[in-house]
VMD Tcl script that builds the backbone (N, CA, C; Angstrom):
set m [mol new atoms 234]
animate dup $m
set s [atomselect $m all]
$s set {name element resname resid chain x y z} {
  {N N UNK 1 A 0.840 -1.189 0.000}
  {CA C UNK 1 A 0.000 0.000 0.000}
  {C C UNK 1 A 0.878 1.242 0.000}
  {N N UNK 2 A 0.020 2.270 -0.731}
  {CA C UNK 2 A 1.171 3.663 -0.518}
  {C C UNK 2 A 0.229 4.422 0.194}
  {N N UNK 3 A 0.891 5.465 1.044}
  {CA C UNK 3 A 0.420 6.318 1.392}
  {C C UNK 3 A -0.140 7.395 0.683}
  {N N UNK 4 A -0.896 8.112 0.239}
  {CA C UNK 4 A -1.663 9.281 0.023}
  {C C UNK 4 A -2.366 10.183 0.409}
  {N N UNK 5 A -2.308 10.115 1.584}
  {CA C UNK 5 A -2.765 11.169 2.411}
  {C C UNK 5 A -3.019 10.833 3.912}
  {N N UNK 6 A -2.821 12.180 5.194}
  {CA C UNK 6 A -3.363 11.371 5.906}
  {C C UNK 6 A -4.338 12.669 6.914}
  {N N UNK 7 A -5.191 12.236 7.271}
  {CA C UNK 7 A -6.356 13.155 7.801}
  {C C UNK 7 A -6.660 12.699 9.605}
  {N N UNK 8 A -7.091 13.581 10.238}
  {CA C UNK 8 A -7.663 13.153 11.833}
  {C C UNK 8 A -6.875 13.993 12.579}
  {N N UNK 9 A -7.508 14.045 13.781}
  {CA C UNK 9 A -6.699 14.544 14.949}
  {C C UNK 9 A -5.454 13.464 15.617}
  {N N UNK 10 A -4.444 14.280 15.720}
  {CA C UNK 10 A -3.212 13.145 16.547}
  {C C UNK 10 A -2.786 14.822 17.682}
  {N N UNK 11 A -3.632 15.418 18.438}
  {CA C UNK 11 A -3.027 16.426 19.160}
  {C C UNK 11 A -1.618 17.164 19.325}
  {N N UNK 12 A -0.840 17.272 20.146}
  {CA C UNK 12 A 0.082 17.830 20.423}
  {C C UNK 12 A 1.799 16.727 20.159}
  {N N UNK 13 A 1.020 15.724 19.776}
  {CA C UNK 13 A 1.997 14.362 19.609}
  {C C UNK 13 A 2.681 14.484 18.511}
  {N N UNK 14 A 4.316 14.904 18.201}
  {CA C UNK 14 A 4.927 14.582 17.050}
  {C C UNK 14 A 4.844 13.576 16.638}
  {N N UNK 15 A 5.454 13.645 15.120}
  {CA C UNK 15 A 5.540 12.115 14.273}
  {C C UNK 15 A 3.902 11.139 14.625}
  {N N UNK 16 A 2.882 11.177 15.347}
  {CA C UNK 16 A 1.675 10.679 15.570}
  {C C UNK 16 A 0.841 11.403 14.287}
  {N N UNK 17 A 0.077 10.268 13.472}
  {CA C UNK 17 A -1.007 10.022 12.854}
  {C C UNK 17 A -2.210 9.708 13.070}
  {N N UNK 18 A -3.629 10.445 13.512}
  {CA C UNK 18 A -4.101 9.038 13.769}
  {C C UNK 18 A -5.361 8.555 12.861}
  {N N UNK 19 A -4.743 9.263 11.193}
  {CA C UNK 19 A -5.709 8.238 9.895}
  {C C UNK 19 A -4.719 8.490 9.195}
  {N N UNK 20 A -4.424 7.785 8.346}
  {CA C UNK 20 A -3.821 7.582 6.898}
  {C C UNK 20 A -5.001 7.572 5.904}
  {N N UNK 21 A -5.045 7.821 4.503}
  {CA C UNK 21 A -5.606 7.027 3.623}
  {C C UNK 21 A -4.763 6.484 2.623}
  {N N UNK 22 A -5.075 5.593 1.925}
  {CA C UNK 22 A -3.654 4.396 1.224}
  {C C UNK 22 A -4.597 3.828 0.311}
  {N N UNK 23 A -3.682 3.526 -0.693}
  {CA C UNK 23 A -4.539 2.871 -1.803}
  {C C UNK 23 A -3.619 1.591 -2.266}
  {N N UNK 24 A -4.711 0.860 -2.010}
  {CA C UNK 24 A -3.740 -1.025 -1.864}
  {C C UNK 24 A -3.590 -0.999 -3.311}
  {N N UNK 25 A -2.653 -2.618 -3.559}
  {CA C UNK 25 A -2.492 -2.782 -4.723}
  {C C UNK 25 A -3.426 -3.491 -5.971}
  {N N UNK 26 A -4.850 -3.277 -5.084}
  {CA C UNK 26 A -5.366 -4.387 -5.536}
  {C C UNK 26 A -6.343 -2.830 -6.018}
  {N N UNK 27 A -6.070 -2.216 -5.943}
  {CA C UNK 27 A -6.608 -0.437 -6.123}
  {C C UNK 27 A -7.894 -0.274 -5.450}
  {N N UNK 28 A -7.971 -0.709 -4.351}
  {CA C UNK 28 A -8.666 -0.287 -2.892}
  {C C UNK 28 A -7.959 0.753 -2.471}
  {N N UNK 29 A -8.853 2.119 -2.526}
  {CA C UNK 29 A -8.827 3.218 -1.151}
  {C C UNK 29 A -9.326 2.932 0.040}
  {N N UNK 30 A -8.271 2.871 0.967}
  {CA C UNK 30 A -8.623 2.585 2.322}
  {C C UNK 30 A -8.518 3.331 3.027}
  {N N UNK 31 A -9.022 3.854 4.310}
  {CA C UNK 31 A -8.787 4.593 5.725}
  {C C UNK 31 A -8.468 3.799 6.681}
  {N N UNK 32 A -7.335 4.472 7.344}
  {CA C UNK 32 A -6.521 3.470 8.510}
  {C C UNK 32 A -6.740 4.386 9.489}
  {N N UNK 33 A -7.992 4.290 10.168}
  {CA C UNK 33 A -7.955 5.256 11.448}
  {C C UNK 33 A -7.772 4.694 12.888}
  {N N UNK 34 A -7.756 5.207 14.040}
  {CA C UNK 34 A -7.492 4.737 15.165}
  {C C UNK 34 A -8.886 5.154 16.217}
  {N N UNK 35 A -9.276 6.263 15.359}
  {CA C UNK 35 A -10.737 6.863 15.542}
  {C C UNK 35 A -11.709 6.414 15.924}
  {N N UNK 36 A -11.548 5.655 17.230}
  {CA C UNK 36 A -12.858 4.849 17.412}
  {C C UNK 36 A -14.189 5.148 16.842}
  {N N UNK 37 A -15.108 4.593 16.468}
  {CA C UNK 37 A -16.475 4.934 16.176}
  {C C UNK 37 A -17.598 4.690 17.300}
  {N N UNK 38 A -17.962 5.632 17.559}
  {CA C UNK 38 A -18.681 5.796 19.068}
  {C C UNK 38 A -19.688 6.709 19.050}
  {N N UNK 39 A -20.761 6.661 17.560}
  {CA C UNK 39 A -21.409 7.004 17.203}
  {C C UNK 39 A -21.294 8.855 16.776}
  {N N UNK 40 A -20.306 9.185 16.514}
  {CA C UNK 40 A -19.654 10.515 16.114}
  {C C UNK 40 A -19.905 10.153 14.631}
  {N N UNK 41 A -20.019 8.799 13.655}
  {CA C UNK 41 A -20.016 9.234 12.233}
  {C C UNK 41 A -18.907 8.858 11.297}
  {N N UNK 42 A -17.476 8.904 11.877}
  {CA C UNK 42 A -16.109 7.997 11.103}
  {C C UNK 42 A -16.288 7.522 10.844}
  {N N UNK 43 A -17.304 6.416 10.621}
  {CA C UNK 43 A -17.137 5.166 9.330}
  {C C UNK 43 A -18.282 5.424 8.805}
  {N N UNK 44 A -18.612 6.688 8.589}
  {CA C UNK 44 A -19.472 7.355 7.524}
  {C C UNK 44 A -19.103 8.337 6.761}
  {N N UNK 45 A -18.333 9.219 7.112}
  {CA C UNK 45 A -17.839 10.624 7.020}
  {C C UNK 45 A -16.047 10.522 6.547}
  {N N UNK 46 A -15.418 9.629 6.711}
  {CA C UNK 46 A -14.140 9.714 6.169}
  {C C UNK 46 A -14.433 8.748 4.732}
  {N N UNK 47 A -15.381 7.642 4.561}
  {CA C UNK 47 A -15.291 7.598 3.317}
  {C C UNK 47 A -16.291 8.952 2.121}
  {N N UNK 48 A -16.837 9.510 2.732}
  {CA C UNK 48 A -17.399 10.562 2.065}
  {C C UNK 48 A -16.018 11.514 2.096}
  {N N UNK 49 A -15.935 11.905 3.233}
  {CA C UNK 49 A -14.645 12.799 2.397}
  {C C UNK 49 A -13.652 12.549 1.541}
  {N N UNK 50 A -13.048 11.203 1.608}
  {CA C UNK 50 A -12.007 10.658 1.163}
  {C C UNK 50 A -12.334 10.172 -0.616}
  {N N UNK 51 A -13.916 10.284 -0.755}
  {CA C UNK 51 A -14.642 9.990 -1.973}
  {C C UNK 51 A -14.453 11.715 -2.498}
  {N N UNK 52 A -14.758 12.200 -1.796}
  {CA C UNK 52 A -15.261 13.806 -2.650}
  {C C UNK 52 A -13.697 13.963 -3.002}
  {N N UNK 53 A -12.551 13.782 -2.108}
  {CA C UNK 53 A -11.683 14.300 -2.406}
  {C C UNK 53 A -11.059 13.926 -4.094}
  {N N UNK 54 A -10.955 12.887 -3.849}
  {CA C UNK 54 A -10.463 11.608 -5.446}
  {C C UNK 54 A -11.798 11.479 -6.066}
  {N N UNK 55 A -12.486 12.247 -6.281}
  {CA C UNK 55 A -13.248 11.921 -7.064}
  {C C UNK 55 A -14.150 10.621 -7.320}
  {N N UNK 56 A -14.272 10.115 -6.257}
  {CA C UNK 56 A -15.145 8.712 -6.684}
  {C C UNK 56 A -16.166 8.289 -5.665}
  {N N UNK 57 A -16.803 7.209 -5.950}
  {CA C UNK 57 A -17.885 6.965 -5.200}
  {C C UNK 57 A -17.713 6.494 -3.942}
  {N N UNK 58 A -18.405 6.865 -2.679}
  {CA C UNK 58 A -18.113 6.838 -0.935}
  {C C UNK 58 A -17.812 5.254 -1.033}
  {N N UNK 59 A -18.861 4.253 -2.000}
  {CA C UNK 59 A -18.751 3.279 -1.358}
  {C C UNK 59 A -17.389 2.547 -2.007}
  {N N UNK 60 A -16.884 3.136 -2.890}
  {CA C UNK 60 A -15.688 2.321 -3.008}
  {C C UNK 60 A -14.210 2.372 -2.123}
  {N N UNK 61 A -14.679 3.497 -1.119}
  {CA C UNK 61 A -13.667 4.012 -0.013}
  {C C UNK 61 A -14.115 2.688 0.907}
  {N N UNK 62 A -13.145 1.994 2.013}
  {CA C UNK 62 A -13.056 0.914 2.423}
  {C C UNK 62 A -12.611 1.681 4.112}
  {N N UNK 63 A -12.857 1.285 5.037}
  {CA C UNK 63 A -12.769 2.189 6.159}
  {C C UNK 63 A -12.169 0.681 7.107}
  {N N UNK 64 A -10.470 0.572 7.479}
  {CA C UNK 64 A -10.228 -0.623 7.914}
  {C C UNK 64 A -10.369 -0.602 9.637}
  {N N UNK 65 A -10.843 -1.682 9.806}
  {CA C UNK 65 A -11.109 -2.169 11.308}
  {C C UNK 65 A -10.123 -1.300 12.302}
  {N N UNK 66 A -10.237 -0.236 13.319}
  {CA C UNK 66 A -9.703 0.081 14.047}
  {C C UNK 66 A -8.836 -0.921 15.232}
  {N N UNK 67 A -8.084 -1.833 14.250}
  {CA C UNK 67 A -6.918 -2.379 14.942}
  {C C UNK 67 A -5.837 -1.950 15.150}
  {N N UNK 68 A -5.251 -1.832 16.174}
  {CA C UNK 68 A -3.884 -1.271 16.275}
  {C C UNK 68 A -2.379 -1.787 15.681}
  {N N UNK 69 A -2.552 -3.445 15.127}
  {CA C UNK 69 A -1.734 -3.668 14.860}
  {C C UNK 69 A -1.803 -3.708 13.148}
  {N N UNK 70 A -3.198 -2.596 12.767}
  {CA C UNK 70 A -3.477 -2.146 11.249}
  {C C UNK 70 A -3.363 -0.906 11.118}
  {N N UNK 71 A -3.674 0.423 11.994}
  {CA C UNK 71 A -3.589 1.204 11.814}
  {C C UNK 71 A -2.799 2.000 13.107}
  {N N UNK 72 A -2.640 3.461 12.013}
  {CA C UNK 72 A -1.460 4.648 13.063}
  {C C UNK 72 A -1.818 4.573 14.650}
  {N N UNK 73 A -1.060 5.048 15.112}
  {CA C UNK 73 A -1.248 5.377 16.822}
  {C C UNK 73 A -1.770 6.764 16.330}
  {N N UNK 74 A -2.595 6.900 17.559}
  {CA C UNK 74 A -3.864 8.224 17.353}
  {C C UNK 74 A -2.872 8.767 19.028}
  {N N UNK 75 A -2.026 8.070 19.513}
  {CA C UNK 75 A -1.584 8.954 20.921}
  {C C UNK 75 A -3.291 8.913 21.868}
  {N N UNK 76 A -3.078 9.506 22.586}
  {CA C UNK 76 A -3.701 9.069 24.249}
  {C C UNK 76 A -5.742 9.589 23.968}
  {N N UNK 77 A -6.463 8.811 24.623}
  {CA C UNK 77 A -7.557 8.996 24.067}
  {C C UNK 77 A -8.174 10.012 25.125}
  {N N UNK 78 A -8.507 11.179 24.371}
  {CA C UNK 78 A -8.717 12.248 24.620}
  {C C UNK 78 A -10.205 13.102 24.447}
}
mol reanalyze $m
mol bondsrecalc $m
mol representation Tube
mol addrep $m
């Protein structure tokens, strides 16, 4: 996967990410967030943005399981 962008809050934490978006090789756009979903909307709202941005349809944006040993450290939950 390459990186192409990366979006979310990571606060006051250098070098901390806490979304990527990446486009696999299999040409899946994905979101790698750390962003729990806790009824705020993230696994609604980052593939809409991540669609408007590239031009394509929300549902082909892929939003991966908030695992840690899949996605960035988001630093301390805040």
């Amino acid at each position: 996967m390459h990186a192409v962008g990366r979006i979310g809050f990571h606060g006051a934490i250098p070098n901390v990410q806490a979304s990527w978006v990446k486009l696999g090789a299999d040409g899946v756009v994905r979101v790698l967030t750390a962003q729990t979903e806790m009824g705020q909307g993230t696994r609604t709202i980052f593939p809409q943005l991540v669609a408007d941005e590239l031009g394509i349809a929300p549902e082909a944006v892929e939003v991966v399981a908030q695992d840690t040993a899949l996605v960035p450290n988001s630093g301390p939950t805040v």
